[in-house]
Phi, psi and omega in degrees: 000140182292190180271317173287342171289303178260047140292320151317303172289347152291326196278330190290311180320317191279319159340324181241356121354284196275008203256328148243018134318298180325311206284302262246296186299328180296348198256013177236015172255161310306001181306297206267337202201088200302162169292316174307316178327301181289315167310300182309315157006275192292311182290333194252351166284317182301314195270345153321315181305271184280023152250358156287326192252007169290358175270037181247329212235199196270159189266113206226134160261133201261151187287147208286015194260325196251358183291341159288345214249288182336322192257017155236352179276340180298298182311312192302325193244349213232356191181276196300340183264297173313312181322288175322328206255292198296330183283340177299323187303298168307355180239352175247214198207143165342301171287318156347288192297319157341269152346292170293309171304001168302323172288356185301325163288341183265331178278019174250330170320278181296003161259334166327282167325319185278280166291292113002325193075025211272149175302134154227104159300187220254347182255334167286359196262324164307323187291336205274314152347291191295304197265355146309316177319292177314315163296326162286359189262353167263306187298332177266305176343082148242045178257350180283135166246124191203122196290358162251037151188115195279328186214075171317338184260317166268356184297308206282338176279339161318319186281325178296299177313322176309309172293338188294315181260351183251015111329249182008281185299309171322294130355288185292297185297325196323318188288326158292312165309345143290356178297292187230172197250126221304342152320273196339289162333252196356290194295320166328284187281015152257325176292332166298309182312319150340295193280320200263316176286341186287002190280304176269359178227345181281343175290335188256350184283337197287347200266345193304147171264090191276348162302325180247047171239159216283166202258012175260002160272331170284343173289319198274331170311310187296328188278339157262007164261264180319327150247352185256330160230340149320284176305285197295288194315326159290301172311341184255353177262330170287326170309299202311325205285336180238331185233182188266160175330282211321317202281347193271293168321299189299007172295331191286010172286313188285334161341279157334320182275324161343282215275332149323296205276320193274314175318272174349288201288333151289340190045040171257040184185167154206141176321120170221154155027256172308339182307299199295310150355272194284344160277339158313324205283323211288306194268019146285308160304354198262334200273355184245303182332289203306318209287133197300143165303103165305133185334108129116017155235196197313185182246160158235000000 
C-alpha cells in the first residue's frame, strides 16, 4: 500500500477516535474528572507515550530557528485547543461538539485567506456563510435543558475557539513535519504541553480521587490518553506527512457521523430538529468550501 494511501486510513482512524470520543469523554465529567484535569491527563500521559517510543525512531535535533514555531504550535494543538473542547464538551452534549468541530476546513480557509493569501471565491465565500449560519444557530440554541449540560452556548462557543486553534496549529505544523519525523515532533510538543497546561490545569488534575474511580472510568480515561491522543494525534502528523492541511482538516467530516451514530446508539445524546438544521447548514458550508473549482471558473 502507498504511504499516501495510508495516510489516508490515518486521517480516517483519528477521525473516528475522535468521533468517540466525544460520548467516551463526556461521560466521565466532572463526577470524575474535571476538564482542565483531564487535559492535563492527556499531555503527561501523551509525552510519556511518545518519549518511549521515540528511541525507535531517529535521533534528530531540532534546529534553534525552529523552537518558536514548535512552542506555539504547542499552545495551538497542545493546550489552547483541548482546554476549549473538554470544558465546552462539559457544558454542551455530544452531538454539538460532534457537530461544531465540523468548522475546522472553513476556519483553515480563512486564516489561509489571512495569513498566506490564498484566493477564496465566491462559492467558498457562500460555504464560509452557510456554515457559520449554521454554528450560530447551535451557539444560540439554549432552549434544550439538560442537567450534564449547564450552558450549551457557551459550551458550543468554546468548540469554535477549539476549531479555530487547531487550524491553526495544522496550518502551523505542516512545516515542521516536512522537516522532522514525527517521534520528534511529538515528544517536543507534549513535553511543552505539560509546562504551558499546568498553570490552569494542575489543580483540578491534583483533585482526581484515583483510588476510587471505578474501573469502567479508567478504560474511558485510557482510551483518551491512548487513542484520542496518543494515537490520533500521530495518525494525523503521519496524514500531514503525506497530505496538505487542508486535505487533513476535511477528515473532520467523519466526525458527526462517528460521533452522532455512537452518541445516539448509547443513548447518551438524541436527535432533535434544530440539531439536525444546523448541522446540514455546517456540513453544506464545509461542502462548498472544500469542493475543488471546475476548469474555467472563479478559483477558490
Amino acid at each position: 500500500m502507498s504511504k499516501r494511501n495510508l495516510a489516508i486510513l490515518a486521517g480516517i482512524g483519528a477521525a473516528t477516535i475522535y468521533g468517540i470520543n466525544h460520548t467516551l469523554a463526556k461521560g466521565v465529567m466532572p463526577m470524575y474528572i474535571k476538564p482542565f484535569g483531564f487535559i492535563m491527563l492527556r499531555v503527561v500521559g501523551a509525552a510519556a507515550l511518545f518519549w518511549a517510543i521515540s528511541f525507535f525512531g531517529p535521533r534528530e535535533k531540532v534546529e534553534r530557528e525552529d523552537w518558536g514555531r514548535l512552542l506555539f504550535c504547542a499552545v495551538c494543538g497542545m493546550a489552547v485547543n483541548m482546554l476549549a473542547f473538554f470544558k465546552g464538551l462539559e457544558l454542551s452534549t455530544p452531538i454539538n461538539s460532534s457537530v461544531m468541530v465540523t468548522m475546522t476546513p472553513i476556519i483553515v480557509v480563512i486564516l489561509s485567506a489571512i495569513l498566506i493569501k490564498e484566493k477564496v471565491g465566491w462559492t467558498k465565500a457562500i460555504g464560509i456563510a452557510i456554515g457559520l449560519a449554521g454554528a450560530l444557530i447551535l451557539v444560540l440554541y439554549g432552549q434544550e435543558i439538560r442537567q450534564d449540560a449547564p450552558n450549551i452556548p457557551f459550551g458550543n462557543t468554546l468548540f469554535i475557539v477549539n476549531a479555530l486553534f487547531f487550524a491553526l496549529y495544522l496550518i502551523l505544523i505542516k512545516k515542521l513535519v516536512d522537516k522532522y519525523h514525527p517521534f520528534t515532533l511529538m515528544k517536543w510538543l507534549f513535553l511543552a504541553g505539560i509546562f504551558i497546561n499546568a498553570p490552569v490545569a494542575l489543580g483540578e488534575f491534583l483533585e482526581v480521587e484515583w483510588t476510587n474511580l471505578p474501573i469502567d472510568v479508567m478504560a474511558k480515561m485510557a482510551y483518551v490518553v491512548i487513542g484520542t491522543t496518543f494515537l490520533a494525534y500521530l495518525f494525523n502528523l503521519f496524514a500531514l506527512t503525506q497530505l496538505k492541511a487542508s486535505a487533513v482538516s476535511s477528515f473532520v467530516y467523519l466526525q458527526p457521523v462517528v460521533g452522532i451514530l455512537f452518541a445516539v446508539l448509547t443513548g447518551k445524546d438524541a436527535l432533535t430538529t434544530v440539531k439536525i438544521g444546523a448541522a446540514s447548514l455546517v456540513l453544506l458550508g464545509v461542502y462548498l468550501v472544500s469542493k475543488r473549482p471546475t476548469p474555467g471558473s472563479e478559483a477558490a
